[in-house]
N, CA, C and O atoms as CSV, one atom per row, in Angstrom:
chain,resi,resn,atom,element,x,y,z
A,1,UNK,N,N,90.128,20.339,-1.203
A,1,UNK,CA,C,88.839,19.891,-1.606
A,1,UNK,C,C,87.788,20.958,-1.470
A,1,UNK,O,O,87.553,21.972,-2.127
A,2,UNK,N,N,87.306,20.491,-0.558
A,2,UNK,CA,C,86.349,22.265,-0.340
A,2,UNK,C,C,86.077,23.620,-0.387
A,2,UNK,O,O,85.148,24.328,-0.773
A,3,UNK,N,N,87.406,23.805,0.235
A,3,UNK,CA,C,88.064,25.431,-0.081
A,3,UNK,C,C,88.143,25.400,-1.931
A,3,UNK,O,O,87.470,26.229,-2.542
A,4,UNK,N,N,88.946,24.461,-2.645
A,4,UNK,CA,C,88.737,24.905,-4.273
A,4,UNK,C,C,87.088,25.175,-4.787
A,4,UNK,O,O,86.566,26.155,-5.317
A,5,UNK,N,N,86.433,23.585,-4.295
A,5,UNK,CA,C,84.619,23.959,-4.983
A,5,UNK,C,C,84.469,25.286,-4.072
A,5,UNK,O,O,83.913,25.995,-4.911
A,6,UNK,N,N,84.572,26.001,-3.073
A,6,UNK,CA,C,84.086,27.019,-3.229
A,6,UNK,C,C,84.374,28.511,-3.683
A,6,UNK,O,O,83.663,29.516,-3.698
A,7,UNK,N,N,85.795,28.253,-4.077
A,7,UNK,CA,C,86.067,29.140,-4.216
A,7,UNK,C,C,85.674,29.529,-5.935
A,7,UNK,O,O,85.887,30.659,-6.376
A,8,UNK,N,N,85.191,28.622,-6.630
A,8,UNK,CA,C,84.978,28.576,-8.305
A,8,UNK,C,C,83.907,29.580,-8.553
A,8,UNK,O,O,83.057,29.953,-7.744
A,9,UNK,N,N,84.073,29.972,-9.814
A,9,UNK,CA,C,82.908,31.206,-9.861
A,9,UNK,C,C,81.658,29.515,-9.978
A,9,UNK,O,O,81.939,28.317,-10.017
A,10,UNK,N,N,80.166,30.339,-10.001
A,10,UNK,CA,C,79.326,28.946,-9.911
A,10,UNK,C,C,78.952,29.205,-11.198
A,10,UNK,O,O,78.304,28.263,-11.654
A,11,UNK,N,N,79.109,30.153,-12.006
A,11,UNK,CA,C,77.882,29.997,-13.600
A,11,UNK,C,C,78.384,28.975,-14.571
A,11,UNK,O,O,77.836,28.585,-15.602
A,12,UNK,N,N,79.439,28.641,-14.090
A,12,UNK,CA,C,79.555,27.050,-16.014
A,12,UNK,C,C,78.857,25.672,-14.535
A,12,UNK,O,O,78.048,24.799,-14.849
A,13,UNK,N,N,79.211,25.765,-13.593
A,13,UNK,CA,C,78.323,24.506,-12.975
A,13,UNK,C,C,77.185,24.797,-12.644
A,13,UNK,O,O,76.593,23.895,-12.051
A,14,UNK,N,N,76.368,26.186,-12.880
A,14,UNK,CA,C,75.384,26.138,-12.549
A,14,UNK,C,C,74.681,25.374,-14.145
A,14,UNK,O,O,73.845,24.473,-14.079
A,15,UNK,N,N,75.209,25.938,-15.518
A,15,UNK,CA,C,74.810,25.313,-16.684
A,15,UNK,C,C,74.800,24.540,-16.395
A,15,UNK,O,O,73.732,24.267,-15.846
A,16,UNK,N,N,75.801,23.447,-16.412
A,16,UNK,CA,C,75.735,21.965,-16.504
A,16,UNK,C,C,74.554,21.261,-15.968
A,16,UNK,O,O,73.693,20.594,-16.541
A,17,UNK,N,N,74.854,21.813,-13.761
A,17,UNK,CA,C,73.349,21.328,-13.585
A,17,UNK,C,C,72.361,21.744,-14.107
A,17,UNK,O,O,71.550,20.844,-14.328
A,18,UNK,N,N,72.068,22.658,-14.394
A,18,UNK,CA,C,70.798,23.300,-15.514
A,18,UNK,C,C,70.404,22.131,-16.337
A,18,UNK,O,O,69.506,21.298,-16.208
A,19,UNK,N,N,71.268,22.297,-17.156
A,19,UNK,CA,C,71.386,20.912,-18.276
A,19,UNK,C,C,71.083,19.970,-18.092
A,19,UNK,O,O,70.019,19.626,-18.606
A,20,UNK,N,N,71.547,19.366,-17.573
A,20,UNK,CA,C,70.888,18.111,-17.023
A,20,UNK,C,C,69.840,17.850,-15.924
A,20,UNK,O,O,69.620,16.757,-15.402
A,21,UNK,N,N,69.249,18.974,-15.661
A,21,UNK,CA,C,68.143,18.831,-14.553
A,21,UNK,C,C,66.431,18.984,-15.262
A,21,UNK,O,O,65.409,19.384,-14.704
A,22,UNK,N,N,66.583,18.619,-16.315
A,22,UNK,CA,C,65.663,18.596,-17.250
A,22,UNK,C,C,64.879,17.064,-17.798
A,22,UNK,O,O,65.601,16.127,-18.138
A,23,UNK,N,N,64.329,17.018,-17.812
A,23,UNK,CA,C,64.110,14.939,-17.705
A,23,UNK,C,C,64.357,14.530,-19.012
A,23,UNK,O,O,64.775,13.430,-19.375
A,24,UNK,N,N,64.073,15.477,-19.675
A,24,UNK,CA,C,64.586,15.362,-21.648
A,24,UNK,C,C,65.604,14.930,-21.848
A,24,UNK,O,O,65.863,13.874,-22.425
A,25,UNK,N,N,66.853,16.264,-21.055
A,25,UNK,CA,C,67.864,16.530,-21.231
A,25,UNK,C,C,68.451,15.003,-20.574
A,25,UNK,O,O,69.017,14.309,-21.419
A,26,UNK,N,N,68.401,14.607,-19.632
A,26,UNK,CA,C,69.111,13.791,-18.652
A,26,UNK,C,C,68.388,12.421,-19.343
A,26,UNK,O,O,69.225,11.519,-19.352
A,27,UNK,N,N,67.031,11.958,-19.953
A,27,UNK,CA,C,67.100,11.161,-20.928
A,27,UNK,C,C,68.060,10.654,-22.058
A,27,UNK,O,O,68.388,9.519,-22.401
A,28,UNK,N,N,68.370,11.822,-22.486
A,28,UNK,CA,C,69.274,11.984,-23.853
A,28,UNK,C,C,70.858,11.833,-23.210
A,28,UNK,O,O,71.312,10.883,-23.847
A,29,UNK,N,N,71.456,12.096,-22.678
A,29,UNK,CA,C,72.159,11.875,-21.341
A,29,UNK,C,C,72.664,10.349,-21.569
A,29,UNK,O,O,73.696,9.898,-22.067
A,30,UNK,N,N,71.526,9.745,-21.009
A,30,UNK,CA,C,71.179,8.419,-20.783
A,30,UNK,C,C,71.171,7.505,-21.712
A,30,UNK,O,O,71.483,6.320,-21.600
A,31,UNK,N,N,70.652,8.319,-23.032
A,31,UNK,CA,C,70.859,7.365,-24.090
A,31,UNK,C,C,72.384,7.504,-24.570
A,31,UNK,O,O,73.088,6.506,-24.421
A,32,UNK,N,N,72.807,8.357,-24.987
A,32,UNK,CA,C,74.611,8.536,-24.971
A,32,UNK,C,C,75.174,7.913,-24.398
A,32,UNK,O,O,76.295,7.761,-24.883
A,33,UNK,N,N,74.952,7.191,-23.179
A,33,UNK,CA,C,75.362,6.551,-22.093
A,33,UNK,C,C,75.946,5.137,-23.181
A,33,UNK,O,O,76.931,4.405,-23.081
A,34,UNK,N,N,75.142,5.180,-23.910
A,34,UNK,CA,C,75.318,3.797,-24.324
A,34,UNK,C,C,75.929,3.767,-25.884
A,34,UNK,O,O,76.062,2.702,-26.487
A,35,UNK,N,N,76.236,4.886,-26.387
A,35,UNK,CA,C,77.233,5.207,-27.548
A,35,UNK,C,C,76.389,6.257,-28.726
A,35,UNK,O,O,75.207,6.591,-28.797
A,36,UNK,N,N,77.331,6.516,-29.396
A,36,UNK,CA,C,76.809,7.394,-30.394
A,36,UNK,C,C,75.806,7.392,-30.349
A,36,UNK,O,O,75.275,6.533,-29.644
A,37,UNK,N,N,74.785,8.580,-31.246
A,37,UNK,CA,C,73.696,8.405,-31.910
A,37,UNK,C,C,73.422,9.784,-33.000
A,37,UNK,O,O,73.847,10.937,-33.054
A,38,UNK,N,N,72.527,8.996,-33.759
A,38,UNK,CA,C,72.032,10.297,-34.513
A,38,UNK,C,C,70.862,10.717,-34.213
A,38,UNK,O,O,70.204,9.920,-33.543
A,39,UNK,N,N,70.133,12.153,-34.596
A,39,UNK,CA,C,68.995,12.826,-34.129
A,39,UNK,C,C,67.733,12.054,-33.884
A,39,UNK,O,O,66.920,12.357,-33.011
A,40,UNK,N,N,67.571,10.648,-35.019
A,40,UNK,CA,C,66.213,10.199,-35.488
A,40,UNK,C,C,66.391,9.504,-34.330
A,40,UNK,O,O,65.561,9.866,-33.496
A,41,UNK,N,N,67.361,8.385,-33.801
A,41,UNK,CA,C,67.341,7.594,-33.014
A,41,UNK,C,C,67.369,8.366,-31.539
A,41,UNK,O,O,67.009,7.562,-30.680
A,42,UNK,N,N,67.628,9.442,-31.071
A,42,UNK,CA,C,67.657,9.879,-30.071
A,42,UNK,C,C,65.907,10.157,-29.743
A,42,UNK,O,O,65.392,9.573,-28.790
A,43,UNK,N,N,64.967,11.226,-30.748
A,43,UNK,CA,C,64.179,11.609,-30.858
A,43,UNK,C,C,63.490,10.102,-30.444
A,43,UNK,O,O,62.919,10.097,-29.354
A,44,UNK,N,N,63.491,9.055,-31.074
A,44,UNK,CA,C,63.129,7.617,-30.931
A,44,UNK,C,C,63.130,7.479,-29.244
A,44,UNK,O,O,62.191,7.326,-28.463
A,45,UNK,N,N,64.612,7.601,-29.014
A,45,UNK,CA,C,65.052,6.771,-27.614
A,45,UNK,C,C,64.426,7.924,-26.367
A,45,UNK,O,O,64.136,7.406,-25.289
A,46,UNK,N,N,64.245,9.279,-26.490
A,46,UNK,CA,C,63.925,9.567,-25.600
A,46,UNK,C,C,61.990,10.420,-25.481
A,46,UNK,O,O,61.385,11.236,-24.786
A,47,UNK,N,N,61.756,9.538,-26.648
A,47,UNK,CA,C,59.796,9.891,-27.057
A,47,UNK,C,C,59.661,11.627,-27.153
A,47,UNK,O,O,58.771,12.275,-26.602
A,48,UNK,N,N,60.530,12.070,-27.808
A,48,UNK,CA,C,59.554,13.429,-28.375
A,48,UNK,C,C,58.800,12.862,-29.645
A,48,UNK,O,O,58.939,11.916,-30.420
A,49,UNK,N,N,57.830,14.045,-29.441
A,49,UNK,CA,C,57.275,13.936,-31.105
A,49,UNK,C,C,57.695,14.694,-31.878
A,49,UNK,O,O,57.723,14.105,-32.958
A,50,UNK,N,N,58.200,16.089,-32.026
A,50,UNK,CA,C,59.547,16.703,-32.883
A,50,UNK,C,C,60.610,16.913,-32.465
A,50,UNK,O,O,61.068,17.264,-31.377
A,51,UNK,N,N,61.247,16.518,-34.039
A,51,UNK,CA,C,62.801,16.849,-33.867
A,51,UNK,C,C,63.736,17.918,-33.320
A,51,UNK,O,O,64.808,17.925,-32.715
A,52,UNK,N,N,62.401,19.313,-34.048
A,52,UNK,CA,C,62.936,20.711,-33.403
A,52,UNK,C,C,62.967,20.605,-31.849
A,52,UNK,O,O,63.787,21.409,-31.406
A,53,UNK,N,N,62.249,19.764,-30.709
A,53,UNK,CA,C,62.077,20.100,-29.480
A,53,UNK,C,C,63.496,19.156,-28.860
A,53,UNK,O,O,64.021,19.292,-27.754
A,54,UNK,N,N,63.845,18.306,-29.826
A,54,UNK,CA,C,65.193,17.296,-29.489
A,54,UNK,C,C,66.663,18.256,-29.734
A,54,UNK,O,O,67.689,18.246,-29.053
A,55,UNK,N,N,66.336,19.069,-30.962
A,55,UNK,CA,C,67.287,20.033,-31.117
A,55,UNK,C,C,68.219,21.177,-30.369
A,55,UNK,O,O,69.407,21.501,-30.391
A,56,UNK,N,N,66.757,21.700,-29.550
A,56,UNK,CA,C,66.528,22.148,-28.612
A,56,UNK,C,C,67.299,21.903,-27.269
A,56,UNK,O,O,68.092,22.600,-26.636
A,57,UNK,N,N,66.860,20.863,-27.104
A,57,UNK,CA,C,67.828,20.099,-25.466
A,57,UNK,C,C,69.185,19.887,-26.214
A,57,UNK,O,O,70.261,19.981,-25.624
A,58,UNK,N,N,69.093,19.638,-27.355
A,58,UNK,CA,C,70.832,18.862,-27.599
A,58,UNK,C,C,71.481,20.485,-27.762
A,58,UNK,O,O,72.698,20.594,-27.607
A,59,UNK,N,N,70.623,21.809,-28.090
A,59,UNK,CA,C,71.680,22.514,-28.423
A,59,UNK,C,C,71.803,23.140,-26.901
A,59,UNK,O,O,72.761,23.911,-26.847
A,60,UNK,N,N,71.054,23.012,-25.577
A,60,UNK,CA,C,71.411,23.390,-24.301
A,60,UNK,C,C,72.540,22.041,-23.676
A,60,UNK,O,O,73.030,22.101,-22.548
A,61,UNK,N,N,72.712,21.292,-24.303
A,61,UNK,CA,C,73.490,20.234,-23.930
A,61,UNK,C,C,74.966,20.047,-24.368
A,61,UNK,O,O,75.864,19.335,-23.918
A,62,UNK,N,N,74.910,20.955,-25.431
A,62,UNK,CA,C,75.909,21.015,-26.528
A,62,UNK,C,C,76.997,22.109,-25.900
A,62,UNK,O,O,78.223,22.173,-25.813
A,63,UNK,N,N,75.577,23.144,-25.414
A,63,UNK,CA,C,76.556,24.378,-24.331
A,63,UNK,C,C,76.812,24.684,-23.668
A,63,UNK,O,O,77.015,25.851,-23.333
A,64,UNK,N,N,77.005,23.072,-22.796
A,64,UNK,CA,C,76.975,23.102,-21.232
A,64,UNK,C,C,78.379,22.248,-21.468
A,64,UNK,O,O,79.217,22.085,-20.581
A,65,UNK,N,N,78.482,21.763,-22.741
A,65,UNK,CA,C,79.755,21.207,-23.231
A,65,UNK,C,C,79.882,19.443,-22.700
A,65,UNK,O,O,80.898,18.795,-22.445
A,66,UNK,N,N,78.059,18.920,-22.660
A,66,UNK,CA,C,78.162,17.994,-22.077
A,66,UNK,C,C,78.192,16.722,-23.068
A,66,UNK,O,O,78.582,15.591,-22.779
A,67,UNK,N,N,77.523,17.319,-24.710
A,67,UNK,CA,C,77.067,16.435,-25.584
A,67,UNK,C,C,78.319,17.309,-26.649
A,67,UNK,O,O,78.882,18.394,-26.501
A,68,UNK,N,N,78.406,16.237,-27.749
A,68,UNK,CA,C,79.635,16.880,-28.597
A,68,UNK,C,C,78.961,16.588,-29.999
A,68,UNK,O,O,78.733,15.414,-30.289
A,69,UNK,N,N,78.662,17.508,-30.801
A,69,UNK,CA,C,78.267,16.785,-32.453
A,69,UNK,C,C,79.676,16.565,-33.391
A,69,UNK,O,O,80.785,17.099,-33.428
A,70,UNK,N,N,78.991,15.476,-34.122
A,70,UNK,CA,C,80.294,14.753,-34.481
A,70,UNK,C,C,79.899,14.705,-36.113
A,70,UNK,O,O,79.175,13.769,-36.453
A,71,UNK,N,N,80.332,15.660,-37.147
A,71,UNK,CA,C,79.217,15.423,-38.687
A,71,UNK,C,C,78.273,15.442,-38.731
A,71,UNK,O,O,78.012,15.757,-37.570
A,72,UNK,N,N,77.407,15.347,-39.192
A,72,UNK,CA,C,76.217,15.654,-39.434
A,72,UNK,C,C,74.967,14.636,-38.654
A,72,UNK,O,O,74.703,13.493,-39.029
A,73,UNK,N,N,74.247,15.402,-37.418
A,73,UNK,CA,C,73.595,15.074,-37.064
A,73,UNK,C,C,74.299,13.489,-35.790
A,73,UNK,O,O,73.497,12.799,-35.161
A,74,UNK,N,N,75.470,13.321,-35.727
A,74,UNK,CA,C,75.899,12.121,-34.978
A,74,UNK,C,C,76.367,12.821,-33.467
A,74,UNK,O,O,77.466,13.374,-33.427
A,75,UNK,N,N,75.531,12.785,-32.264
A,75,UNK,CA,C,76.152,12.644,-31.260
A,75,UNK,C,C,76.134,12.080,-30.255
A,75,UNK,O,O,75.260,11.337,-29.808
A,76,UNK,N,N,77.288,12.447,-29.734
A,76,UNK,CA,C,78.087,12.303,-28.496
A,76,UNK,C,C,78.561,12.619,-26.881
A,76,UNK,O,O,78.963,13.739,-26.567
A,77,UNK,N,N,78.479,11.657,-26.034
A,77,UNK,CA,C,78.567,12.602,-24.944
A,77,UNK,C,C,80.233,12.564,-24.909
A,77,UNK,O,O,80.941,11.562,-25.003
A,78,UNK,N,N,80.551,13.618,-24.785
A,78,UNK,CA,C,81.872,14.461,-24.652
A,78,UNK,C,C,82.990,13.415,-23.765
A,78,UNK,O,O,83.020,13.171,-22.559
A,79,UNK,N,N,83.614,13.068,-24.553
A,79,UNK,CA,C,84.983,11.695,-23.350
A,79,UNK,C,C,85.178,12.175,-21.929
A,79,UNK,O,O,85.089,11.340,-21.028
A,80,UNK,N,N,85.380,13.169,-21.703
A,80,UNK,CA,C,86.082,13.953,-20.515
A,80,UNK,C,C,84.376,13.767,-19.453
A,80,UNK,O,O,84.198,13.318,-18.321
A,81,UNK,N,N,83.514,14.280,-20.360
A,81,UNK,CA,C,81.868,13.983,-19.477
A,81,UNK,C,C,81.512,12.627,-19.187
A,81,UNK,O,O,80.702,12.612,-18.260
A,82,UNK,N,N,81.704,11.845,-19.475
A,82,UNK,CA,C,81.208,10.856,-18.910
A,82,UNK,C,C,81.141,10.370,-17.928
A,82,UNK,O,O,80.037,10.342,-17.386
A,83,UNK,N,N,82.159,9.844,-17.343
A,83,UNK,CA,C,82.464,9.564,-15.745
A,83,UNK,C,C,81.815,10.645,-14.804
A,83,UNK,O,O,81.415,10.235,-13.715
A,84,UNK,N,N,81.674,11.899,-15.082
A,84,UNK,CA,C,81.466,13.290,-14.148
A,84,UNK,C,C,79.780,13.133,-14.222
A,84,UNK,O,O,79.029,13.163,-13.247
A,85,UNK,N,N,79.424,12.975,-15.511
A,85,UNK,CA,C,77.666,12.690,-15.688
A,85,UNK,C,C,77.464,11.681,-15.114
A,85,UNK,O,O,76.599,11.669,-14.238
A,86,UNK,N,N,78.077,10.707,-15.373
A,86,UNK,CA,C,76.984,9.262,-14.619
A,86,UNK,C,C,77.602,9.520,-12.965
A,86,UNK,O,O,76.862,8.952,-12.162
A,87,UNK,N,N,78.958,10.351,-12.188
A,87,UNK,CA,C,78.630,10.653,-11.089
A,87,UNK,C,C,77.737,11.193,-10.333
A,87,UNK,O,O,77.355,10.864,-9.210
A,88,UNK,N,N,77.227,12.571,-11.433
A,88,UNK,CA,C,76.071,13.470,-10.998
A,88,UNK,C,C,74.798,12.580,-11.236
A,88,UNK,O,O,73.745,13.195,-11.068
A,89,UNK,N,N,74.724,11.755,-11.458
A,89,UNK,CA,C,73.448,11.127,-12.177
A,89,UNK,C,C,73.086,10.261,-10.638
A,89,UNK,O,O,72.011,10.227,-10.039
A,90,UNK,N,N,74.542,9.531,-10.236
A,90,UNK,CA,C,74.210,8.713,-8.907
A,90,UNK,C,C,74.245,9.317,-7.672
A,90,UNK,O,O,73.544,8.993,-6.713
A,91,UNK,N,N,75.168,10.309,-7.701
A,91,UNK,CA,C,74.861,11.271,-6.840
A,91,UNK,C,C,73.044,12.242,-6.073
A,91,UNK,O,O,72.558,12.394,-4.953
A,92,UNK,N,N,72.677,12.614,-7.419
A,92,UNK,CA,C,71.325,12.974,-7.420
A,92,UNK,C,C,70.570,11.890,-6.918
A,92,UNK,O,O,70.239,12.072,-5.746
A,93,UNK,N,N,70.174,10.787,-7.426
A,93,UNK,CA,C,69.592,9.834,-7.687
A,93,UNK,C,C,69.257,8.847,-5.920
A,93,UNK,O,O,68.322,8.183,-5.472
A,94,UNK,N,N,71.350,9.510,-5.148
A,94,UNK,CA,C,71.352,8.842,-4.116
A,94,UNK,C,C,70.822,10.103,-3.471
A,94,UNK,O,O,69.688,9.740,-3.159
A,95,UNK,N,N,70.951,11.493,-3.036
A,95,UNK,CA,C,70.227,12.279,-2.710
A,95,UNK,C,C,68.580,12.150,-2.409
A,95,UNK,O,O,68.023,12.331,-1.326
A,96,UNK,N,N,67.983,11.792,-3.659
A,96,UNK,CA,C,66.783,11.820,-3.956
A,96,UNK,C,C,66.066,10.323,-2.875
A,96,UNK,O,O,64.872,10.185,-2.612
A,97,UNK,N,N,67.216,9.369,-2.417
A,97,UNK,CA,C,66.671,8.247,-1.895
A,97,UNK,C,C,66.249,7.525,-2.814
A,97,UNK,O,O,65.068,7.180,-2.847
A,98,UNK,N,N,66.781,7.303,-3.369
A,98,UNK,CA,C,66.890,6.293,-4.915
A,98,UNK,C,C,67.521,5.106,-4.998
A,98,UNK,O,O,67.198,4.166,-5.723
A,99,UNK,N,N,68.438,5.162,-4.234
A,99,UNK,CA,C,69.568,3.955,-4.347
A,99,UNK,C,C,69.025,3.140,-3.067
A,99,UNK,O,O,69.615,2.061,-3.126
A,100,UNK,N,N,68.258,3.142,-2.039
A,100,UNK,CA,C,67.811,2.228,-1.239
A,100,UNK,C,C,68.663,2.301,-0.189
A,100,UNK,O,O,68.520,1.550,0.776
């Protein structure tokens, strides 16, 4: 257990947390949580006012390998990410004194 996490180089988990330590990013996250989507409805679900600034987080999200595009404009959070995101999500969350 321990001895492996430390022995890992840290720069693809430092992305990830990167990635998601963004309130945009971890919005959008959140909305995936709950299935597909395309750009308009994301931009919708997580209140930007442009698309380019939604683009933006999805393409730091995209290369943290956490969000997956699926055709044109449809995504996805990545099968293998899910369970690992909504861990880091409760994890943080219980950190932060969140969970009571």
């Amino acid at each position: 257990g321990g001895r492996f996490v430390a022995a890992q180089k840290p720069e693809k988990a430092v992305e990830v947390l990167a990635a998601l330590g963004h309130p945009v990013r971890l919005a959008v996250v959140r909305a995936l949580l709950r299935g597909p989507a395309v750009a308009a409805d994301l931009q919708a679900a997580v209140g930007l006012s442009s698309v380019g600034q939604l683009y933006h987080h999805l393409k730091t999200l995209t290369s943290a390998r956490i969000v997956e595009q699926h055709g044109r404009g449809d995504y996805r959070l990545a099968a293998r990410t899910v369970v690992p995101a909504l861990v880091l999500m409760l994890a943080s969350a219980d950190i932060a004194g969140e969970l009571g």
